[in-house]
N, C-alpha and C positions, 0 to 999 in steps of 0.2 A: 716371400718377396726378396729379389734378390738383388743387392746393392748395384746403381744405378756408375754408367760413367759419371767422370765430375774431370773438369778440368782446373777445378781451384785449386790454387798455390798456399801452400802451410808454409808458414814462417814459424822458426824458433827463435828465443830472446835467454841466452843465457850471462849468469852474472856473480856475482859471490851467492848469492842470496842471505842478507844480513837483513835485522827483523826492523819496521820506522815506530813510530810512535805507539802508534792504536794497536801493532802486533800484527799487521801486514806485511807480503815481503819488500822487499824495496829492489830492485835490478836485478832478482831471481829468472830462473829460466820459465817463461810463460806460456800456459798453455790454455786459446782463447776459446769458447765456444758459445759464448752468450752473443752470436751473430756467425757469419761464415765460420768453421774453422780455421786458426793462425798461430802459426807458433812461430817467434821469432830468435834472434842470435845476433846479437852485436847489431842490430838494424837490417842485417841484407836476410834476403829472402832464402829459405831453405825450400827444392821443392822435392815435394814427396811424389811418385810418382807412381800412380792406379787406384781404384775406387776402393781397393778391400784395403792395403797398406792406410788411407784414409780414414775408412768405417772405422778398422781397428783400431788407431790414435783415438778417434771421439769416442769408443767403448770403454775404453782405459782410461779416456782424463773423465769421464764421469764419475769415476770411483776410484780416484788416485790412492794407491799405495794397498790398495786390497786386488785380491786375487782373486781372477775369471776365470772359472776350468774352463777346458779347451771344447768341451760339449758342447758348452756355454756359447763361447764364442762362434763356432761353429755355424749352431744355430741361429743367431745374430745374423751374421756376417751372409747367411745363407740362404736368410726365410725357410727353415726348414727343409729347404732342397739341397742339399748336401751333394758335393760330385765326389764321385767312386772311392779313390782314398784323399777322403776331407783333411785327414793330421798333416798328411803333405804340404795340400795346400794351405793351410794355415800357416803351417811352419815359413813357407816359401811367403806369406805376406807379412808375419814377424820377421825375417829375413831385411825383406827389401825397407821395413819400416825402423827396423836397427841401421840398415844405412844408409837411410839418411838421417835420423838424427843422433847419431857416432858414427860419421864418416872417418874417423883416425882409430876405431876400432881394431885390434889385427884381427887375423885371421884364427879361428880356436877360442877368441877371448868370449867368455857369456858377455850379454847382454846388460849394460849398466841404467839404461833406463825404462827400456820392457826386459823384462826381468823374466827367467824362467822358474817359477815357483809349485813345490807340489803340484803337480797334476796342471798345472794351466800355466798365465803371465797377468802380471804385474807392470802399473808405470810407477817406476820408484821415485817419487820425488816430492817435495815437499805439499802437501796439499794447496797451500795458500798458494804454490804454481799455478794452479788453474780459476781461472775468474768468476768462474761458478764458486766456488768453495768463497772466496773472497766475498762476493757479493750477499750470500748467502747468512754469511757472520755478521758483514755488515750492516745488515737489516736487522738483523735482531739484536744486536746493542740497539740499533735505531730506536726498535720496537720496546725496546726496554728504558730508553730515555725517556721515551713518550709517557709508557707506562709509571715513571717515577717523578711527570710534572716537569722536565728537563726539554722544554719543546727547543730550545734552540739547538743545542747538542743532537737531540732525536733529527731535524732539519738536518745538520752538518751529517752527519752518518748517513744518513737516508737519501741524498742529493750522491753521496758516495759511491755509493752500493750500486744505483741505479746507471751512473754514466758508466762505468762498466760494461752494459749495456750497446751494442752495436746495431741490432739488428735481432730477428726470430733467434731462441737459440736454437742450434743445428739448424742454421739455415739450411746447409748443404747437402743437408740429410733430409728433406721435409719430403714425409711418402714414405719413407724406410719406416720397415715397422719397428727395429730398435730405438730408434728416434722420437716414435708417438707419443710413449708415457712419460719419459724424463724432459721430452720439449712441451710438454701439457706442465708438467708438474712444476718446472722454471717458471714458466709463462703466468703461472697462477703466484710462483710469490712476486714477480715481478711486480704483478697488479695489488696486491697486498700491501708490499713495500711504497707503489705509489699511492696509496691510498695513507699510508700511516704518514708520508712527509706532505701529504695536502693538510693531514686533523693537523701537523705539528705545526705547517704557516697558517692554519686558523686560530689557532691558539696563539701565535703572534701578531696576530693583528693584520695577518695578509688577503683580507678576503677581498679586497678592490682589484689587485693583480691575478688573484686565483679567477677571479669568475670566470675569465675568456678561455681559459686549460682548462679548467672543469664540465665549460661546454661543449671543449674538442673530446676530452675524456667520455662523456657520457653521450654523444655521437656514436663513439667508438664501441661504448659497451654499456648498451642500455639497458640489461638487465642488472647492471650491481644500483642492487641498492644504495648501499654506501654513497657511491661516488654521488647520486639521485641527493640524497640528502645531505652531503656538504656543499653542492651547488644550490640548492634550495638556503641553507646558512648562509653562504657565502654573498647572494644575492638580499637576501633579507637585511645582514651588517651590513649593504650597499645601498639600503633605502630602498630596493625596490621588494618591499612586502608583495603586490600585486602580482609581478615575475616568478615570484616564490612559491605562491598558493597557486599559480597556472604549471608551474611544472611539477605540481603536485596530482593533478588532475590528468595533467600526460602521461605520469609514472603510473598511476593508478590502470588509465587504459590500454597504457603498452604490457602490463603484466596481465592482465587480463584479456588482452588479443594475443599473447604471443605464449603465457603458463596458463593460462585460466586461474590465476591466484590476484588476489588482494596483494596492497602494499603489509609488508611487516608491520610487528609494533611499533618499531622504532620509526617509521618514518607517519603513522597515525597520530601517532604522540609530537612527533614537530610539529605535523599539520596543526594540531590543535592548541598548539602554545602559540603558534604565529597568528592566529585567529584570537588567541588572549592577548596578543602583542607582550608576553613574557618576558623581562627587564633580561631572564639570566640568556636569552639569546644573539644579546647583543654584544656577548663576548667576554672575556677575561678583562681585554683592555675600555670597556664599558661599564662592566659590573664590580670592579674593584673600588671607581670612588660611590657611588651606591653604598658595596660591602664595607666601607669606612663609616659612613652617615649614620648605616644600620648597628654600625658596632657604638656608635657615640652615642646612639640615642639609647642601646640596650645598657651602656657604663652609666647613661644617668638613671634609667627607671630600675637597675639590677638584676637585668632577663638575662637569661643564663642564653650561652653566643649558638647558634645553630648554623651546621657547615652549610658551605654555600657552592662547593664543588664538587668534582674529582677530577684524577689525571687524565690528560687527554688521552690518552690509547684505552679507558675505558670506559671511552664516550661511543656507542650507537651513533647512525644518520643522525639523528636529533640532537646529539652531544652533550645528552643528559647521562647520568650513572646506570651501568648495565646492573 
């Protein structure tokens, strides 16, 4: 398949690049793909100009700082259709993609941010330049707050990570076959990362605000489980048990008209805690004066204390311990 016209505008944004708090860059030169491509410079717009100069910037900021033999590229850039002498033309789309973004370049000088390296090119620059890489880190501190009981922190990171977020990534690219697996494989932490900052506002206490985004969510993508069973929590902490056990019964037969599968354990096991009306799913900000009552009563009879949690990122649909 071979790279289509596009008449989108790429903006560059460059700057010192000096590091901010969390170890992201701060007014580094950026290079966007988590929506149309855009790379910016001071605010005005840099345009790049043809569909392969293009392809090539998005092949290169997927994998900043690592080197694509030209084979590689080639085939990318070509859908396996390659014209007569392909080094040429590749050369001739690094070319035009060197000037524009080092237009003060001279003439003879290599290449300082597609970079001629053994055998192929290289975009030299710092990784956290590109908002895939940024977004990417930032979900998984997220995921690792969650996992350490820190749901506000995990919330803050994870709200982060995601407005990054513009649009498909590679929008501009969508049908390009280089595009398929790294725009599937974003797309999928995307939905991860939102999934882990919904457990992190259930864990605080937000499931009155989440229910109405959790119904557009699982509209959206009604096969994840997950999302299925923190809208089903979410809705239960909002008094309506009835709403909860009905969208349980949906889930059941949408997996079943559309996989021929059963719901998981995990969300078997909700079902039938909400059917016990189970105290521990009413939440952390529920179950903690409960978990005081149950500690005073164990300090006077001398029952040795039995845990009553775990960290939320190793909570199942259910939000019980995996």
């Amino acid at each position: 398949m071979s790279v289509r016209r596009s008449q989108t505008l790429i903006v560059v944004k460059r700057a010192r690049g000096r590091h901010g708090p969390d170890g992201g860059m701060v007014g580094a030169m950026e290079f966007l793909i988590l929506g149309p491509l855009s790379v910016t410079e001071d605010g005005g717009a840099v345009d790049v100009p043809g569909a392969r100069p293009r392809a090539l910037l998005a092949l290169l900021a997927l994998s900043p700082g690592q080197v694509l033999s030209a084979d590689r590229l080639v085939d990318e850039l070509w859908g396996g259709a390659p014209p007569a002498h392909a080094a040429n033309a590749l050369q001739a789309a690094v070319s035009r993609l060197r000037r524009a973004l080092e237009p003060v370049r001279g003439a003879g000088e290599p290449g300082r941010l597609v970079a001629a390296r053994s055998g192929g090119y290289a975009l030299e620059v710092d990784p956290e330049a590109v908002d895939a890489v940024r977004f990417e880190r930032l979900a998984a501190l997220g995921r690792e707050a969650l996992g350490g009981g820190d749901a506000r922190r995990a919330e803050v990171l994870l709200r982060e990570a995601l407005d990054l977020w513009r649009g498909p990534a590679l929008a501009d690219f969508a049908g390009e076959l280089f595009a398929e697996a790294p725009s599937a494989r974003l797309e999928e932490l995307r939905l991860a990362a939102l999934e882990d900052r919904v457990e992190a506002g259930l864990a605080l206490g937000g499931h009155g605000a989440l229910v109405g985004e959790l119904q557009a969510l699982v509209r959206e993508q009604p096969l994840r489980e997950r999302l299925r069973g923190q809208l089903m929590r979410a809705l239960y902490r909002s008094g309506r048990q009835a709403d909860a056990l009905a969208l349980y019964e949906a889930t059941r037969r949408v997996l079943a008209e559309e996989l021929g599968l059963d719901p998981g354990p995990e969300l078997r096991r909700l079902q039938r805690a909400m059917l016990a009306q189970d105290p521990a799913l009413e939440g952390p900000e529920a179950v903690a004066p409960a978990a005081r009552r149950a500690g005073q009563a164990r300090a006077a009879t001398g029952s040795p204390a039995v845990p009553t949690g775990c960290p939320a990122a190793a909570a199942g649909p259910s939000g019980a311990c995996r």
